[in-house]
C-alpha positions in Angstrom: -4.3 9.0 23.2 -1.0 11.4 23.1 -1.0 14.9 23.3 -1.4 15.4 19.6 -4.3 13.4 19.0 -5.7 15.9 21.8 -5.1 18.6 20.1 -6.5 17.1 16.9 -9.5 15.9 18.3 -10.2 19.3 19.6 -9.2 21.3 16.8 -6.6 22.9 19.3 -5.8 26.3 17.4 -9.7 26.7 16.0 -10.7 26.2 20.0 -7.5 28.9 20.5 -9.2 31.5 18.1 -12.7 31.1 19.6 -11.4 31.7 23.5 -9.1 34.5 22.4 -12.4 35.9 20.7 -14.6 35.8 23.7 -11.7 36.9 26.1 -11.9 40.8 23.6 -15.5 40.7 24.4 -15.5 40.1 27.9 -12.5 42.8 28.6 -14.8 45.0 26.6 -17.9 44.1 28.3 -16.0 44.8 31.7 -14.7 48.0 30.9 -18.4 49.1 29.0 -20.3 48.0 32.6 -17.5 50.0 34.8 -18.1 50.4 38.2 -20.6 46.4 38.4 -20.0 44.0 40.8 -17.1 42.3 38.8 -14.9 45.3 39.2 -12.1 47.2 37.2 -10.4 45.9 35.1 -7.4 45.5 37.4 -9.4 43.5 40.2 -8.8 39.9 41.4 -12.8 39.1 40.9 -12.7 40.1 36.8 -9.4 38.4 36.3 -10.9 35.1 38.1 -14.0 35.3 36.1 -12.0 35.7 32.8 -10.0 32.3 33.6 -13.9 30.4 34.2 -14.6 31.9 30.8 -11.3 30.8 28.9 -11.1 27.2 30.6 -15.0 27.0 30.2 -15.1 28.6 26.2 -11.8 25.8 25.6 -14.5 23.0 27.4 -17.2 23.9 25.6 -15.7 24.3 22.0 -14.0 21.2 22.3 -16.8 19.5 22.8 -19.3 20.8 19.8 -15.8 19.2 18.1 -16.0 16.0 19.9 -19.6 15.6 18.5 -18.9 17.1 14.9 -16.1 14.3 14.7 -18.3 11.1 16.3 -21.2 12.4 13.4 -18.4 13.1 10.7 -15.9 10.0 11.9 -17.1 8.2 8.3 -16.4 10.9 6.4 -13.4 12.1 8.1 -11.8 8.7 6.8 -12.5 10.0 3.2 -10.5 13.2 3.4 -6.8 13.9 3.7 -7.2 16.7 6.2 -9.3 14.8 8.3 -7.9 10.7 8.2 -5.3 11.1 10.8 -7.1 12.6 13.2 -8.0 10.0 16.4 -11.3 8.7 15.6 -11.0 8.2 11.5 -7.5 6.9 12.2 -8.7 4.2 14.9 -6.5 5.2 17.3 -10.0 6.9 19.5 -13.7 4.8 18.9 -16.4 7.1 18.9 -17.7 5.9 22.6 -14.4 7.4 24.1 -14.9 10.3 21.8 -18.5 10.8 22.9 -18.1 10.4 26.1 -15.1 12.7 26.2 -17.2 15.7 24.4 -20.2 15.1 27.2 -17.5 15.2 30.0 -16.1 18.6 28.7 -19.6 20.1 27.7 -20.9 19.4 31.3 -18.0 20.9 32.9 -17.7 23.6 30.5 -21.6 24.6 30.4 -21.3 24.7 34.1 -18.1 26.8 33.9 -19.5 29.1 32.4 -22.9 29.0 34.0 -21.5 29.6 37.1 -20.8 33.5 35.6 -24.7 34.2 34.5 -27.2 32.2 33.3 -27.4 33.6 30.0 -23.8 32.5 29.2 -24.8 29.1 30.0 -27.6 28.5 27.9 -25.8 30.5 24.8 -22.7 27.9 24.9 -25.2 25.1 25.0 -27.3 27.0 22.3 -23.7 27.2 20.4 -22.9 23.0 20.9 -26.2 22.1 19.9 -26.2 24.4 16.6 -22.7 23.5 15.4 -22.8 20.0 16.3 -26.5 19.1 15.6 -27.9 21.6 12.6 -24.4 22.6 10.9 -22.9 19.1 10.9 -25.2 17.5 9.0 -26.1 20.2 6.5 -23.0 20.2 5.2 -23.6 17.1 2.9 -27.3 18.7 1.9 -27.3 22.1 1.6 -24.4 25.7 0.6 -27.3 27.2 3.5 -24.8 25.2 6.0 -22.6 28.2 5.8 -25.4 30.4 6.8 -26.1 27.9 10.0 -22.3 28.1 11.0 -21.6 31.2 11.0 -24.0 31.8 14.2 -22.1 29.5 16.4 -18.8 30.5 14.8 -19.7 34.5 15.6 -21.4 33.3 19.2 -17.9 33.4 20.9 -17.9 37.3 20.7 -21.8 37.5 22.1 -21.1 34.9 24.8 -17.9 36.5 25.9 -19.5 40.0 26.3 -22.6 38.8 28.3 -19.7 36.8 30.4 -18.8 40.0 31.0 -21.6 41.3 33.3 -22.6 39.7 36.4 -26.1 39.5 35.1 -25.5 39.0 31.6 -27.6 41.0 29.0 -27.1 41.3 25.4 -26.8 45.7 24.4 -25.7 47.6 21.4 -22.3 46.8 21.6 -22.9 43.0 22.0 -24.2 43.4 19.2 -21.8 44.6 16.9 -19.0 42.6 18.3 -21.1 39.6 17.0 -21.9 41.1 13.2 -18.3 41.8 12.7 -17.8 38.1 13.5 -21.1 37.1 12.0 -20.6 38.5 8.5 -17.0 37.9 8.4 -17.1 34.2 8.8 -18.8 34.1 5.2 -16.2 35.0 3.4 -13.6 33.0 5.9 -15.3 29.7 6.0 -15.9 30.2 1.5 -11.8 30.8 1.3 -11.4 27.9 2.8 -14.1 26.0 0.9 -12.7 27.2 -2.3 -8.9 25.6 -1.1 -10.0 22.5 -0.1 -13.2 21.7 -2.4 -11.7 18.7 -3.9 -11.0 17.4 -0.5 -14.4 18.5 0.8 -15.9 16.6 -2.5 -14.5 13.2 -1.3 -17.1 13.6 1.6 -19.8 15.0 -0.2 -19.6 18.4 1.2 -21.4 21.4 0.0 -20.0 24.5 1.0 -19.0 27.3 -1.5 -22.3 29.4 -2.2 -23.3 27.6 -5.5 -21.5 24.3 -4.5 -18.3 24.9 -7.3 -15.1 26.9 -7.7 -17.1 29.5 -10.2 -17.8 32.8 -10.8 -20.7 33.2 -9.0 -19.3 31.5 -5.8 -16.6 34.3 -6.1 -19.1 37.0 -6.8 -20.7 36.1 -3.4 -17.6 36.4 -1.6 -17.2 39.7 -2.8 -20.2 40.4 -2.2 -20.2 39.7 2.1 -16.6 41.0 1.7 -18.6 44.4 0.8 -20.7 44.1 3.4 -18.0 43.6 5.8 -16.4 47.2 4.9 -19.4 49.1 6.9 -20.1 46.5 9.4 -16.7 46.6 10.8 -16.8 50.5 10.9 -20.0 50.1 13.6 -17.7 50.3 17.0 -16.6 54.1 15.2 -20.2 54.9 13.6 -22.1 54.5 17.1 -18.7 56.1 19.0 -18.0 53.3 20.8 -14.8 53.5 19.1 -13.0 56.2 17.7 -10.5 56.9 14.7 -8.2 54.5 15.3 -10.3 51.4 15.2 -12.2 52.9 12.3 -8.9 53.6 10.6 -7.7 50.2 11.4 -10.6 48.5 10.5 -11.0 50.6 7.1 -7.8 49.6 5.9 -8.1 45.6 6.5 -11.5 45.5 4.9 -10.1 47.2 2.1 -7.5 44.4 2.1 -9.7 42.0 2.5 -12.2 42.7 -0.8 -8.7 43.7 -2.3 -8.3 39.7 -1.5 -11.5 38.4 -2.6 -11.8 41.0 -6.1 -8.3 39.0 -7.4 -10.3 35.9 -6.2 -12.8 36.6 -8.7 -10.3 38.2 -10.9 -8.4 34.6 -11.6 -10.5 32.0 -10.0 -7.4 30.5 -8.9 -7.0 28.4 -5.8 -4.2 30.2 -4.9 -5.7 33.3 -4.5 -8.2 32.0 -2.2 -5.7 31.3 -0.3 -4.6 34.7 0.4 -7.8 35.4 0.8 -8.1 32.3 3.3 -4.8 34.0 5.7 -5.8 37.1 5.2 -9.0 36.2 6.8 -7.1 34.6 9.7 -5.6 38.1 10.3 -8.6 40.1 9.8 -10.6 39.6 13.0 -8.0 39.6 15.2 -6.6 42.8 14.5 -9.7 44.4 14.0 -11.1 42.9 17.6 -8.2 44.1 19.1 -7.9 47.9 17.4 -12.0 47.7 19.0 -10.6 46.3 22.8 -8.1 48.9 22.5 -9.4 51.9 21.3 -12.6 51.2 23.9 -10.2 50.7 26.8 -8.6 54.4 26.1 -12.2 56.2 25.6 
């Protein structure tokens, strides 16, 4: 197996976006629980428990992969995207590929374990959900969305509770993980909308009323809505101030900017604006929250 069938098999630059997720959170968590046994932000003990949490989040996400892709490994032999990676393409069999994902969940689980208990049990919590409940829904049910997006916002819960030597889940975990939450609606139905015809091949049921139509485009203007006050929270309960609010005003704005011309056109092209512009949403606004906290 080469280095690029690695990174396929992993999903290298999904795995990238969930660490760099739960590393905000746990800076955040650090700086909110000031004064704890981890330290400031500048000592040697925070800065090693950051690297347990970025090796063990990489572990870990790679290996609710592993397992979507020995599940999916027919049905990833339908779809363009999906052929070449190493197990569809026959250059991986799914034993290797299984035993590969329980390697790196062990490891990773105890990774991240080692930091609190909670944290532990919530990345298991997180492999079990995506690989075991969202996998398969995906051929049965548009609710598969709805069952994905926990798992997919878990990374911002599981990094803050990282972030406390005793792990607890407050006010501010809280809102790190509905910004996430609601956000990956709208995300994971931008990309749904692109790649539908590919997604059909498999059987896949993903946009909210399983076609590129009006009312799948209503609903992602809809959560796009939503998303306007939900990323304003960090300001609203002053764990932010202006500047994140500001921030995070204006790319929401953008955003349902995004998803109205969506529903404007219908066009696939427009969802895929939608689609980057998502990829640049949560990063920015995470960031604008990490920053802004940091300064308070």
């Amino acid at each position: 197996m080469t280095r690029g069938d690695f990174s396929k098999l992993i999903k290298f630059r999904l795995t990238f976006l969930v660490v760099f997720s739960a590393s905000i959170s746990f800076i955040i968590a650090v700086k909110a629980n000031g004064g704890n046994t981890w330290g400031s932000l500048y000592s040697t003990t925070m800065w090693v428990n950051w690297l347990k949490l970025v090796v063990g989040g990489f572990l870990v996400t790679g290996a609710a992969n592993c397992f979507n892709e020995v599940i999916e490994v027919d049905l990833d032999k339908l779809m363009k995207r999906t052929m070449d990676r190493p197990m569809p393409a026959g250059r991986m069999t799914t034993g290797q590929g299984l035993v590969l994902g329980l390697g790196m969940g062990m490891a990773g689980t105890y990774l991240l374990g080692s930091l609190n208990i909670l944290t532990g049990l919530l990345s298991v919590f997180s492999i079990l959900l995506y690989a075991f409940a969202y996998t398969p829904l995906k051929r049965k049910s548009p609710l598969a969305v709805f069952v994905g997006a926990i798992p997919g916002a878990l990374p911002a819960l599981i990094g803050y509770v990282a972030g406390q030597p005793h792990g607890r889940i407050d006010e501010i975990a809280l809102i790190l993980f509905s910004i996430q939450f609601v956000w990956q609606f709208v995300h994971f139905w931008a990309i749904a909308w692109v790649l539908d015809d590919d997604y059909k091949l498999a059987g896949f049921r993903l946009l909210p009323t399983q076609k590129r139509d009006r009312g799948s485009a209503v609903i992602t203007v809809i959560l796009a809505v939503i998303l306007l006050p939900v990323s304003l929270l960090p300001t609203i309960y002053q764990y932010g101030g202006y500047y994140v609010g500001g921030v995070s005003l204006v790319c929401s704005l953008i955003f349902l900017y995004q998803a109205i011309n969506l529903l404007r056109t219908l066009q696939i092209k427009e969802a895929r604006k939608l689609m980057f512009g998502s990829f640049f949403y949560l990063p920015v606004v995470q960031l604008m929250f990490l920053f802004d906290f940091i300064a308070k």
